[in-house]
TORKOL-4160 file (C-alpha; in steps of 0.2 Angstrom, whole numbers, padded with zeros to 4 digits, m for minus):
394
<pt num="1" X="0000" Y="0000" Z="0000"/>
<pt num="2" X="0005" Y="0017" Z="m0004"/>
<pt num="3" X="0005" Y="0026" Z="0014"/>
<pt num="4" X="0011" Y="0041" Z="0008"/>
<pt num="5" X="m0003" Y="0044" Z="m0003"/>
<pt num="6" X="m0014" Y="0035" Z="0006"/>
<pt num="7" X="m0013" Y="0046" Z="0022"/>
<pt num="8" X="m0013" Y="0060" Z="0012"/>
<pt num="9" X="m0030" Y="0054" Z="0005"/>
<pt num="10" X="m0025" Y="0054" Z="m0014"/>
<pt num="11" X="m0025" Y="0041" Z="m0026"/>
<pt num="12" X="m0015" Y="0039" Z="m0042"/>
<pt num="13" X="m0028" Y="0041" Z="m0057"/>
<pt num="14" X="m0025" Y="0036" Z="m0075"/>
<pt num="15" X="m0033" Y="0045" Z="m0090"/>
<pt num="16" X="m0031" Y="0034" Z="m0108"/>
<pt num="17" X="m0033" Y="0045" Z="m0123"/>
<pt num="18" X="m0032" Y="0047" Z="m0143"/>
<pt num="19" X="m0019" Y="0055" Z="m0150"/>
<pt num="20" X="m0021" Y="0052" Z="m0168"/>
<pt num="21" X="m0036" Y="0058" Z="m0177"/>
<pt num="22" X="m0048" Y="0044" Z="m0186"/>
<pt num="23" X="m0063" Y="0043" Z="m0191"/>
<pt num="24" X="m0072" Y="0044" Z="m0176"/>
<pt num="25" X="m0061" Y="0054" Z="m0166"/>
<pt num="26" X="m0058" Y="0072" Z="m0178"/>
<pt num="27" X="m0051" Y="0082" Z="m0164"/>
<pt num="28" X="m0042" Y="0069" Z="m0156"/>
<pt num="29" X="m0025" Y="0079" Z="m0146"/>
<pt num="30" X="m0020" Y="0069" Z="m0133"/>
<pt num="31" X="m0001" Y="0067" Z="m0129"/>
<pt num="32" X="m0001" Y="0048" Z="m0123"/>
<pt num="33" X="m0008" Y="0041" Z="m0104"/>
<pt num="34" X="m0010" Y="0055" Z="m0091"/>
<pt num="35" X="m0006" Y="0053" Z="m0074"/>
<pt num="36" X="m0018" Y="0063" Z="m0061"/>
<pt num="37" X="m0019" Y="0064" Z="m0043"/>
<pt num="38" X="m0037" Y="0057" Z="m0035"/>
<pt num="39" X="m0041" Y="0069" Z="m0018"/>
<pt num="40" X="m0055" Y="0055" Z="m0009"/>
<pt num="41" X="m0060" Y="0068" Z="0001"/>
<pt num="42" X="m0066" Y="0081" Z="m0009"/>
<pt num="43" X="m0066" Y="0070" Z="m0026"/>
<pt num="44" X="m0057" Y="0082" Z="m0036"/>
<pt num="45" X="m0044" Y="0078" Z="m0048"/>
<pt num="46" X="m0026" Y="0085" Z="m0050"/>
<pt num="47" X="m0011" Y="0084" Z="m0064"/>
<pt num="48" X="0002" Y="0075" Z="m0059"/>
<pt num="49" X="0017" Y="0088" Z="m0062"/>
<pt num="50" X="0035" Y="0084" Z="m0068"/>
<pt num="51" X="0048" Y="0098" Z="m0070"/>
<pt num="52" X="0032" Y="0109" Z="m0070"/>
<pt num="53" X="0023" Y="0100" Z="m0087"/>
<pt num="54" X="0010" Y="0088" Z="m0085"/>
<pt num="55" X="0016" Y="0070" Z="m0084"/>
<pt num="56" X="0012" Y="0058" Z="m0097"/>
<pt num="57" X="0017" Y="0042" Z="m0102"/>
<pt num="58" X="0019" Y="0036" Z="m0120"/>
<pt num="59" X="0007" Y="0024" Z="m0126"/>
<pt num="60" X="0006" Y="0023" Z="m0142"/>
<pt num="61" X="m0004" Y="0031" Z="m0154"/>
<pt num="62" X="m0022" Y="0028" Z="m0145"/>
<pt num="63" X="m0020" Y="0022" Z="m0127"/>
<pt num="64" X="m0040" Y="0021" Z="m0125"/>
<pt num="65" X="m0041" Y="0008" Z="m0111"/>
<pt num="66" X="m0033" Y="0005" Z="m0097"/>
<pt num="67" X="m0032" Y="m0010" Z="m0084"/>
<pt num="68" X="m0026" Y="m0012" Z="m0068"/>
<pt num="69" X="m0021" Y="m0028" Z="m0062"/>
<pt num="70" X="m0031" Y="m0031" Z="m0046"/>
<pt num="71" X="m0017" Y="m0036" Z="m0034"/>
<pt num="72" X="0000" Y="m0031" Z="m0043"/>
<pt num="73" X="0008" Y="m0015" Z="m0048"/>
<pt num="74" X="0004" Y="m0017" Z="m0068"/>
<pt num="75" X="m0004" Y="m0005" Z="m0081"/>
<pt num="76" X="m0012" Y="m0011" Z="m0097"/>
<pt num="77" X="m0016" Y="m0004" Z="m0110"/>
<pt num="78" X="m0027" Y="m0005" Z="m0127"/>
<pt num="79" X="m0015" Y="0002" Z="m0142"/>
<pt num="80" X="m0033" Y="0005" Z="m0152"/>
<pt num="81" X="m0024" Y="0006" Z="m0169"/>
<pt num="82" X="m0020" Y="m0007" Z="m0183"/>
<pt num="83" X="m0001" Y="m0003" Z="m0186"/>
<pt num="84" X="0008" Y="m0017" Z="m0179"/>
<pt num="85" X="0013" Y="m0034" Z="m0184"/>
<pt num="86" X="m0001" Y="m0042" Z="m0196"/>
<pt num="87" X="m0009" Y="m0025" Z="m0196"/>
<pt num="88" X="m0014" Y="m0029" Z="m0176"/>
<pt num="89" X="m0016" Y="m0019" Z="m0162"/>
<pt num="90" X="m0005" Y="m0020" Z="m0147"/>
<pt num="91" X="m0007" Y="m0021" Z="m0129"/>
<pt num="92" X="0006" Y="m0012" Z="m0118"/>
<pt num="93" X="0010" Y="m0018" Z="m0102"/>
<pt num="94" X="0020" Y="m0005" Z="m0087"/>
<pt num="95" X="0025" Y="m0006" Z="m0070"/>
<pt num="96" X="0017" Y="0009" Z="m0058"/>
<pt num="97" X="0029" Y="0015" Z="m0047"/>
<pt num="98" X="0017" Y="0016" Z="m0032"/>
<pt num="99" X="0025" Y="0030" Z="m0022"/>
<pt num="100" X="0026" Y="0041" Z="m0039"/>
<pt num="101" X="0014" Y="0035" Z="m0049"/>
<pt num="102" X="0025" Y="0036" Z="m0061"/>
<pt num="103" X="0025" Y="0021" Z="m0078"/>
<pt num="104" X="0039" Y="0012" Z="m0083"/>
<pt num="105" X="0036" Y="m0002" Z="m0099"/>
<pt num="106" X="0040" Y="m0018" Z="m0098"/>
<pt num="107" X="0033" Y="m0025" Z="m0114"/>
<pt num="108" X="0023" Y="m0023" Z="m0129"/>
<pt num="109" X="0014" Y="m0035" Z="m0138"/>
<pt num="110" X="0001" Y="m0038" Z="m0155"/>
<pt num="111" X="m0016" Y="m0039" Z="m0149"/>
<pt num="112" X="m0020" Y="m0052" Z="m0163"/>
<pt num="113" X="m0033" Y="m0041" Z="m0170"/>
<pt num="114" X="m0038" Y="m0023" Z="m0176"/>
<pt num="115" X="m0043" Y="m0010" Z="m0166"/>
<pt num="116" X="m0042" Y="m0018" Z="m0146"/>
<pt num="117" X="m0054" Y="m0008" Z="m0135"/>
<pt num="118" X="m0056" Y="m0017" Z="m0119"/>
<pt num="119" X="m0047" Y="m0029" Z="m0108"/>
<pt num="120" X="m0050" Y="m0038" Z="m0093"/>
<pt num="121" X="m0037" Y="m0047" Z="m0079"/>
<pt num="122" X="m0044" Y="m0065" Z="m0076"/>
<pt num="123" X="m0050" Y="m0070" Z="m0058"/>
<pt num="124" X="m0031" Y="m0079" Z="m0056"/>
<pt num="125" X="m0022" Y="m0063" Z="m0059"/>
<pt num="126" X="m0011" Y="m0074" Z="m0071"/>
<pt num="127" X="m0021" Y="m0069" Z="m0089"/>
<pt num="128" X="m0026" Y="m0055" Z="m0098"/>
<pt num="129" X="m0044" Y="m0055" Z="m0109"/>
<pt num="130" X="m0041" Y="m0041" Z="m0126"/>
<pt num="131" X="m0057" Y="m0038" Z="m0137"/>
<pt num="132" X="m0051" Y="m0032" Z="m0155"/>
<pt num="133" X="m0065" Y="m0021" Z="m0162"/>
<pt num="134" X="m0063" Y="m0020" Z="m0179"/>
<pt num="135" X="m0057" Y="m0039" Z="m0182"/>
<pt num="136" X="m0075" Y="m0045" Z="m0173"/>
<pt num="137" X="m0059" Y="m0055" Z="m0161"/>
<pt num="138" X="m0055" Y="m0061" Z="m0145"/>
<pt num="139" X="m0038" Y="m0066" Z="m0136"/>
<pt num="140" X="m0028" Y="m0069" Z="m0122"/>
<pt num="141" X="m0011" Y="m0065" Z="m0114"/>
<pt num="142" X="m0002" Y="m0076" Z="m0099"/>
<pt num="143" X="0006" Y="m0060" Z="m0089"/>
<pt num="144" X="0022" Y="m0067" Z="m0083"/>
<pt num="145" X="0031" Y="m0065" Z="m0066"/>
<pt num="146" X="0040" Y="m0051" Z="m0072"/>
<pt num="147" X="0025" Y="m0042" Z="m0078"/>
<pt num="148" X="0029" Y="m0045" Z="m0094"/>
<pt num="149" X="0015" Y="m0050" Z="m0106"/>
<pt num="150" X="0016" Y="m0067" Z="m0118"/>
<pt num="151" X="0013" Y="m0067" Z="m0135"/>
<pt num="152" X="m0007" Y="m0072" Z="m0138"/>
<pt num="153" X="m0010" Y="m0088" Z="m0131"/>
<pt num="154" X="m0029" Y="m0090" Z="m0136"/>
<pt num="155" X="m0037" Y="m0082" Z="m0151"/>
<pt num="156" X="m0057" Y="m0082" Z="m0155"/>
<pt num="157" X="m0063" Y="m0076" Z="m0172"/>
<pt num="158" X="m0080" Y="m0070" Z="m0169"/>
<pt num="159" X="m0094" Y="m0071" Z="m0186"/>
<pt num="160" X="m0108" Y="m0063" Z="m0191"/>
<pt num="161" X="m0116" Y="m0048" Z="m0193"/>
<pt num="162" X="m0132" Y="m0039" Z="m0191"/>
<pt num="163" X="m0145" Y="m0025" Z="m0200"/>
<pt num="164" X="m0136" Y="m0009" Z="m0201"/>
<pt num="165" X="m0126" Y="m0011" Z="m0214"/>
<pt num="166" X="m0114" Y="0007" Z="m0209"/>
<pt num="167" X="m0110" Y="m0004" Z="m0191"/>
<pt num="168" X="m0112" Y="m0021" Z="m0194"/>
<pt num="169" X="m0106" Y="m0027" Z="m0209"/>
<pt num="170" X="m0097" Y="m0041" Z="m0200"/>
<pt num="171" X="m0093" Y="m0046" Z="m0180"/>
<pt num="172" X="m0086" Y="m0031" Z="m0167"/>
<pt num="173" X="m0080" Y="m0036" Z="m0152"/>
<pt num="174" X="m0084" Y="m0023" Z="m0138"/>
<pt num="175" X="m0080" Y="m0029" Z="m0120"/>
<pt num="176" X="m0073" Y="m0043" Z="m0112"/>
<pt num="177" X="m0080" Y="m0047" Z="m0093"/>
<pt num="178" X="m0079" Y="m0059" Z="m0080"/>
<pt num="179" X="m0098" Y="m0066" Z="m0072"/>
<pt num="180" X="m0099" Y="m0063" Z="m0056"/>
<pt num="181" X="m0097" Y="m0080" Z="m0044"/>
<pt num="182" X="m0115" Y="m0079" Z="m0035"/>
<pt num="183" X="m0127" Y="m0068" Z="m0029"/>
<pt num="184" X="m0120" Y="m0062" Z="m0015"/>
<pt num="185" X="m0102" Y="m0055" Z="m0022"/>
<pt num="186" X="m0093" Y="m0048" Z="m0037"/>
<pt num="187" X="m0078" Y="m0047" Z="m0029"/>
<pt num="188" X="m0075" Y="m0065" Z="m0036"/>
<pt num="189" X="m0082" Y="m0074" Z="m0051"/>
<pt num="190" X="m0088" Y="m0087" Z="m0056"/>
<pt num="191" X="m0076" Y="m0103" Z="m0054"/>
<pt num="192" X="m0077" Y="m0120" Z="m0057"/>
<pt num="193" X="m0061" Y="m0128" Z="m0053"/>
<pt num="194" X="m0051" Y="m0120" Z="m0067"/>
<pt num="195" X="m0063" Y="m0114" Z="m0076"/>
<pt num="196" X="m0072" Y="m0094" Z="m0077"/>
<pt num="197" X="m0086" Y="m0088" Z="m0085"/>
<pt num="198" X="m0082" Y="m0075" Z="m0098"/>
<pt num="199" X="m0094" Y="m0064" Z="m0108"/>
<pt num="200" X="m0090" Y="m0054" Z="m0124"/>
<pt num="201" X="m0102" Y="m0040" Z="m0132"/>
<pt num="202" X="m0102" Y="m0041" Z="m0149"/>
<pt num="203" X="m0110" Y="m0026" Z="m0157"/>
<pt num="204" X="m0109" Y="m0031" Z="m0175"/>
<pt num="205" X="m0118" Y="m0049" Z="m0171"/>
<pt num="206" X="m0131" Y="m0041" Z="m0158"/>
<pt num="207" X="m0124" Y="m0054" Z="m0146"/>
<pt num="208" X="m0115" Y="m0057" Z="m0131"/>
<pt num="209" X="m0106" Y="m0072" Z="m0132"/>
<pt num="210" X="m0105" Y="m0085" Z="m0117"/>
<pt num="211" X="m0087" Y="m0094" Z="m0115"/>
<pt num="212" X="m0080" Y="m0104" Z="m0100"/>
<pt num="213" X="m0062" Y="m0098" Z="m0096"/>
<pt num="214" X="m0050" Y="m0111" Z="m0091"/>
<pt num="215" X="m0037" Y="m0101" Z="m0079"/>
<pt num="216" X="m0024" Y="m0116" Z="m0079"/>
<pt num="217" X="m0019" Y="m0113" Z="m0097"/>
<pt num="218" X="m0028" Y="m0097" Z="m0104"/>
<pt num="219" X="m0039" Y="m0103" Z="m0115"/>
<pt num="220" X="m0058" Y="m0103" Z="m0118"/>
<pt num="221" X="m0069" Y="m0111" Z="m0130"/>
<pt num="222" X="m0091" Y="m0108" Z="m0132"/>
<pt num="223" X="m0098" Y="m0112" Z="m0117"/>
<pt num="224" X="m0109" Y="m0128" Z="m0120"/>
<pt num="225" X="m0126" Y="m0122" Z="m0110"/>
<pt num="226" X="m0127" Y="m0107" Z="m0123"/>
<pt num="227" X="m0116" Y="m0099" Z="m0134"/>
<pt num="228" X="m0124" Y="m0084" Z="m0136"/>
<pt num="229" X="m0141" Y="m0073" Z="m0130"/>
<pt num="230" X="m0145" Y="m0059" Z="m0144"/>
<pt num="231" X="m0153" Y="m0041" Z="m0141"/>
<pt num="232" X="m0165" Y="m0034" Z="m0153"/>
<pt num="233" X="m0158" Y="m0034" Z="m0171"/>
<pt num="234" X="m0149" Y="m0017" Z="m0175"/>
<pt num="235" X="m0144" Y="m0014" Z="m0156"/>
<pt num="236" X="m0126" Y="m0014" Z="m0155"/>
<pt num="237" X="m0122" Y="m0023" Z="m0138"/>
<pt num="238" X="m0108" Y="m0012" Z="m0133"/>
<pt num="239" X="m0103" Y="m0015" Z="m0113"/>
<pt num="240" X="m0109" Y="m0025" Z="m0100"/>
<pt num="241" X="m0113" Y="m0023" Z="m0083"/>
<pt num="242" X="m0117" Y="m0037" Z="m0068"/>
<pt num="243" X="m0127" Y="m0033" Z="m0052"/>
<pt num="244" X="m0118" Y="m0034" Z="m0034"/>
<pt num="245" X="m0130" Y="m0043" Z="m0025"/>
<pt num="246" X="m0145" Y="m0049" Z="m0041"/>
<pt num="247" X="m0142" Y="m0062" Z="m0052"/>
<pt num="248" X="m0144" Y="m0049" Z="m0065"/>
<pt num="249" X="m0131" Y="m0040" Z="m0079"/>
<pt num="250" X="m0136" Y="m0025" Z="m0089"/>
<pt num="251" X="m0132" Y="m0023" Z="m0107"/>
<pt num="252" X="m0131" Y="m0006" Z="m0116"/>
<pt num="253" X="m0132" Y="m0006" Z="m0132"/>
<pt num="254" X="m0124" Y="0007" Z="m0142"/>
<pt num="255" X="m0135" Y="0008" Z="m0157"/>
<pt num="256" X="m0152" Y="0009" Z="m0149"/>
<pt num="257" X="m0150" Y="0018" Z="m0138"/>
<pt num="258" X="m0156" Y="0005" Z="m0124"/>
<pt num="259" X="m0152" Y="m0007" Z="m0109"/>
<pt num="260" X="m0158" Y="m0025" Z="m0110"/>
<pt num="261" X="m0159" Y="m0034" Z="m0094"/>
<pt num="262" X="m0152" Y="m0051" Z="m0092"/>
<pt num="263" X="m0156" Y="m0064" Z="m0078"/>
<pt num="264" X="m0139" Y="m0074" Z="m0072"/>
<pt num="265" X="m0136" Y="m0090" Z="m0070"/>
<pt num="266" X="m0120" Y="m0092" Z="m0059"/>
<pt num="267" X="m0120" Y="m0109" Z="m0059"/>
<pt num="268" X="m0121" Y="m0112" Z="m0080"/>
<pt num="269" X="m0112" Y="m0096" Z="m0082"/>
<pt num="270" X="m0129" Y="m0091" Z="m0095"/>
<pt num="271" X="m0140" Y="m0076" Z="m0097"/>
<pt num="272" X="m0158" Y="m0077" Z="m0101"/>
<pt num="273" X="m0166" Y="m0061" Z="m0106"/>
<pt num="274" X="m0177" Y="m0052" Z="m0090"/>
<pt num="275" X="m0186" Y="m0040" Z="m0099"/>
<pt num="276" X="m0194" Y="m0044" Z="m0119"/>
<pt num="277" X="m0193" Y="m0023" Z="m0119"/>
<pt num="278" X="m0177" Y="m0015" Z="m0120"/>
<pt num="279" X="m0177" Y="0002" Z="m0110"/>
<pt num="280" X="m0176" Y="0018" Z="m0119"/>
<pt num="281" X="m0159" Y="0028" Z="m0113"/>
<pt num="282" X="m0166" Y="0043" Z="m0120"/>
<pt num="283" X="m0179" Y="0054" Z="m0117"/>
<pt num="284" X="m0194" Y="0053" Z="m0129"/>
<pt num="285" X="m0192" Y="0071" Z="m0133"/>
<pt num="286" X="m0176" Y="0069" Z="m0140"/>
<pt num="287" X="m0173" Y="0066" Z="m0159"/>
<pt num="288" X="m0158" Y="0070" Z="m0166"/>
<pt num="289" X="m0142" Y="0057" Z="m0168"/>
<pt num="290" X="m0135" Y="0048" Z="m0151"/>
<pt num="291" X="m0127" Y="0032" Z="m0145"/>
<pt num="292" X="m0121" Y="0026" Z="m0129"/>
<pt num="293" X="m0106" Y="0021" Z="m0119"/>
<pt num="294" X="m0103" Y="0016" Z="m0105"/>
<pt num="295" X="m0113" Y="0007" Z="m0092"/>
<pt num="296" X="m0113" Y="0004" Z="m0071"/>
<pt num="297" X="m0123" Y="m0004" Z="m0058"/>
<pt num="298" X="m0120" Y="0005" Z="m0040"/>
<pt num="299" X="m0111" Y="m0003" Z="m0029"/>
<pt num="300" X="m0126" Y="m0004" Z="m0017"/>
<pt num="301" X="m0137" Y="m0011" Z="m0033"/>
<pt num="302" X="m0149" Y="0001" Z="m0031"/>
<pt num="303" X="m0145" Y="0014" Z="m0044"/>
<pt num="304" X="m0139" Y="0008" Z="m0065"/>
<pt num="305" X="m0130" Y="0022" Z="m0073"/>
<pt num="306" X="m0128" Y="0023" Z="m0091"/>
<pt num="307" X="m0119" Y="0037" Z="m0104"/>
<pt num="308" X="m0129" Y="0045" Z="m0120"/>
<pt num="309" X="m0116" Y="0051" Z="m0133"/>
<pt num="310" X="m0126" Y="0064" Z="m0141"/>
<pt num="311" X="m0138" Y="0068" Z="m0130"/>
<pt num="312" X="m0123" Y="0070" Z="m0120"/>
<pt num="313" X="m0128" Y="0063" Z="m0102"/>
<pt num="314" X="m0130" Y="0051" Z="m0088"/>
<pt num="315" X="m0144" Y="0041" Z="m0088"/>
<pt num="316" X="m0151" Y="0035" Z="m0072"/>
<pt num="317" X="m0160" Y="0019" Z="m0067"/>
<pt num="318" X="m0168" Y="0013" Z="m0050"/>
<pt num="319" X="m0166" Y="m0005" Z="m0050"/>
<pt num="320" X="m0180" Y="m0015" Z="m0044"/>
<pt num="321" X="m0182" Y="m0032" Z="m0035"/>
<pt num="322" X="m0178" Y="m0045" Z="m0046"/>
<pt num="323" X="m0197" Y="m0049" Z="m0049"/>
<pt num="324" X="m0204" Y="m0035" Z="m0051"/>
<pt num="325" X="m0211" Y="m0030" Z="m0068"/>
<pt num="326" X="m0198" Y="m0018" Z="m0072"/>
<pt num="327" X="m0181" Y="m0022" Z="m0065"/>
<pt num="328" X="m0176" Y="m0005" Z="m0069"/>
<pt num="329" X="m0187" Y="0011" Z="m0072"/>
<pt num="330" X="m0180" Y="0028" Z="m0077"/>
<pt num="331" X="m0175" Y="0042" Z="m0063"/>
<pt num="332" X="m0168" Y="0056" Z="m0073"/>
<pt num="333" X="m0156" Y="0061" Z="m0086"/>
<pt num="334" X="m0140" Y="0071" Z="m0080"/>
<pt num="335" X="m0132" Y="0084" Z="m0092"/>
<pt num="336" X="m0110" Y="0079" Z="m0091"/>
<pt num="337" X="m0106" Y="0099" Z="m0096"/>
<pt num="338" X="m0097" Y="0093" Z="m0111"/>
<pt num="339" X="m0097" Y="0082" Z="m0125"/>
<pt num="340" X="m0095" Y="0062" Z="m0131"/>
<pt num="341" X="m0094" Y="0054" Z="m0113"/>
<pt num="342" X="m0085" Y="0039" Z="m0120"/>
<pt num="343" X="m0083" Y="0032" Z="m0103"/>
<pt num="344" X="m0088" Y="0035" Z="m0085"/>
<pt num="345" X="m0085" Y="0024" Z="m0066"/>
<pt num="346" X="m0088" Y="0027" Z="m0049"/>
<pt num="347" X="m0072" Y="0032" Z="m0039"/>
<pt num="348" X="m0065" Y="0018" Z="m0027"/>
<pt num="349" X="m0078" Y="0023" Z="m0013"/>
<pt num="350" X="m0091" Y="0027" Z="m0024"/>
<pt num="351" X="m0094" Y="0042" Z="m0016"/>
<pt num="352" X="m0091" Y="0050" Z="m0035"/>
<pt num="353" X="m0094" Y="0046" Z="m0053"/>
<pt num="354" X="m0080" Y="0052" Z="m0066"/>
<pt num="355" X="m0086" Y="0055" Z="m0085"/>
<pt num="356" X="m0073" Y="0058" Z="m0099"/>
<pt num="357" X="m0078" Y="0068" Z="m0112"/>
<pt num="358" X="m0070" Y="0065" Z="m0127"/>
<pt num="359" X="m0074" Y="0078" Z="m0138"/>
<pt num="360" X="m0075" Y="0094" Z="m0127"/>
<pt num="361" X="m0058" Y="0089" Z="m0119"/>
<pt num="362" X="m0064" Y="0088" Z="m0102"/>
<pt num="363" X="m0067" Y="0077" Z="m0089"/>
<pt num="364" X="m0079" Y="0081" Z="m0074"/>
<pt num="365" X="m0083" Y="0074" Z="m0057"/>
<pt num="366" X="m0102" Y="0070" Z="m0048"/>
<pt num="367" X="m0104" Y="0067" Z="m0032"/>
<pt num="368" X="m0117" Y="0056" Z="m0030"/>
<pt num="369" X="m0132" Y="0057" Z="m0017"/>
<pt num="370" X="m0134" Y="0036" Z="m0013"/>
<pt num="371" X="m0154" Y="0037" Z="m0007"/>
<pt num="372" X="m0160" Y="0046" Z="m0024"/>
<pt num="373" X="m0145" Y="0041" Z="m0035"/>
<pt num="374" X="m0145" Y="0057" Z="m0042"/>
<pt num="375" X="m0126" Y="0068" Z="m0047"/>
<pt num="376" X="m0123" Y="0084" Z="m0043"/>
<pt num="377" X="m0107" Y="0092" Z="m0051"/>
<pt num="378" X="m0093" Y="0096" Z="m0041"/>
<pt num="379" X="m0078" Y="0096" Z="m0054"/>
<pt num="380" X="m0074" Y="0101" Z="m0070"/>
<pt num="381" X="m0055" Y="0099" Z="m0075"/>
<pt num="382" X="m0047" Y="0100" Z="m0093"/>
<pt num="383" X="m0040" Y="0085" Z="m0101"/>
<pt num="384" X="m0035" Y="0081" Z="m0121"/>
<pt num="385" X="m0046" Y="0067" Z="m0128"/>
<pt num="386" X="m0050" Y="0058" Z="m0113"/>
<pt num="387" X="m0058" Y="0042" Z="m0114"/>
<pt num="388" X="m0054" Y="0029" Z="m0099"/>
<pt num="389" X="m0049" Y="0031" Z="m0081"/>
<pt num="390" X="m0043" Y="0018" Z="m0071"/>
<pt num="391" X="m0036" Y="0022" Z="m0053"/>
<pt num="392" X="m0024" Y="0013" Z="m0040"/>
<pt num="393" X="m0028" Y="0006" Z="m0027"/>
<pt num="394" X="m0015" Y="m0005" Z="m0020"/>
């Protein structure tokens, strides 16, 4: 633990941004990953400052997610690009220097796919999970003593493709999650012997695929009680979300704008859909052009949380008891004073949410009232192109 920082009631907070302009990303001007300091008290974000500049660690051309191992000092990240061997990605793996914050790399290596966007640490701490965007793929990596990253062990080609023609001409992997073990905890998943439970949105298919993870060797195959739940054709599952307490998840899908609830089975590792009606994230007022993000579940389960690209806000869902009609009914729609919020996530203590707003270059901090749900803004701090946060908490 870092006691210095700790009793000074900071934590070392990591911003993962674009630097190089596509085609979704016009204005993209950041300089690598930024290093910021976390204030737990009054939820404010800081720059981390070295020789008086801000500090920022090289990470290619388009660092856009960033993983923190659960229990070691190690950084990875997503290199969302298609430059590197085979016309891959790459995933970059550092050491944090926990009493700086500081980065150092130890390693590089080809994601085996186009365009990697998410990645996920298995429950053993001894693999990591990459989903490649653009290649519809998925693959994994043993991470080594040394924190050093092996070339890809395990490589799923997604197929398929779905109704809009513009998005999903063929498969795009979105997200790669652990299950949750049971109904009581998400601090462990789902585990039999060796085995996890993996789930991967696919928004070109309109499915999240089921796999069983095997942790003694990284690899995972289709898991044999389902290989896949679909959305409604045309939804774009995007990122996925399980209850702390419910055996439920929560899919937002990016196209339609909607949330499709899913009931969990531990045991099997499957999802059987909750709710025939996917939930609307926008207001029906609204008309013009918008898509969505990113997706959490309070840690308290009472409250879902979902971002509208466009609309440019928060949604906000109660969730109700696992019976009821509606598991989750809308409580309000929170304006993020800026633009694209690509990404979102309650701070350590949940006592705040952090959105990065990727097109207005700024990223601001809610405080968030736990009996309502509701945010109230507290921060709003400049940043270039931000579009993940991950913070330390070792």
């Amino acid at each position: 633990t870092n006691t210095n920082i700790t009793k000074m009631g900071k934590l070392y907070t990591y911003i993962g941004t674009y630097t190089k302009v596509m085609p979704h990303v016009p204005g993209a001007k950041g300089k690598g990953i930024h290093v910021m300091t976390y204030d737990t008290d009054s939820g404010s974000l800081a720059p981390v400052k070295v020789g008086g500049e801000d500090y920022v660690v090289d990470g290619g051309d388009n660092p856009t997610w960033l993983t923190i191992h659960p229990s070691r000092h190690l950084l990875f990240s997503a290199d969302e690009t298609d430059i590197y061997e085979d016309k891959s990605g790459a995933i970059f793996s550092f050491s944090i220097d926990p009493s700086s914050g500081a980065l150092k790399l130890i390693n590089k290596v080809p994601s085996k796919g186009l365009h990697p966007c998410h990645l996920a640490v298995d429950p053993s701490g001894k693999y990591l999970l990459c989903a490649n965007y653009s290649s519809g793929s998925v693959s994994s990596f043993a991470i080594n003593e040394d924190g050093s990253l092996s070339d890809a062990i395990c490589v799923s080609q997604q197929s398929g493709s779905g109704p809009n023609k513009e998005r999903q001409e063929g498969p795009h992997a979105h997200c790669v999650v652990f299950g949750p073990s049971s109904s009581s905890s998400t601090t462990t998943t789902t585990t039999k012997g060796d085995h996890n439970y993996l789930f991967v949105c696919d928004l070109g298919t309109d499915s999240v695929d089921q796999y069983v993870f095997n942790s003694s060797n990284g690899s995972f195959m289709p898991n044999s009680h389902a290989g896949a739940v679909k959305v409604p054709p045309g939804s774009g599952p995007r990122h996925i979300s399980f209850h702390p307490s419910h055996c439920e998840a929560f899919v937002i899908n990016e196209l339609s704008s909607t949330i499709s609830s899913f009931h969990y089975d531990p045991e099997k590792g499957t999802l059987k859909p909750a709710d025939p009606q996917a939930v609307k994230t926008l207001p029906p007022s609204f008309s013009e052009h918008s898509s969505t993000a990113e997706i959490e579940v309070s840690s308290d389960g009472k409250f879902l949380y979902g971002s509208n690209r466009g609309h440019e806000s928060l949604s906000i869902f109660k969730v109700n008891d696992a019976n009821s009609k509606n598991i989750i009914e809308q409580v309000e729609h929170v304006h993020i004073n800026g633009k694209t919020p690509r990404h979102f996530l309650f701070s350590p203590d949940n006592k705040f949410i952090i959105v990065a707003n990727q097109d207005s270059d700024n990223i601001v901090v809610f405080k968030v009232d736990k009996a309502t749900g509701l945010l109230s803004e507290i921060q709003n701090t400049p940043s270039f192109t931000p579009v993940c946060v991950a913070f330390l908490t070792l």
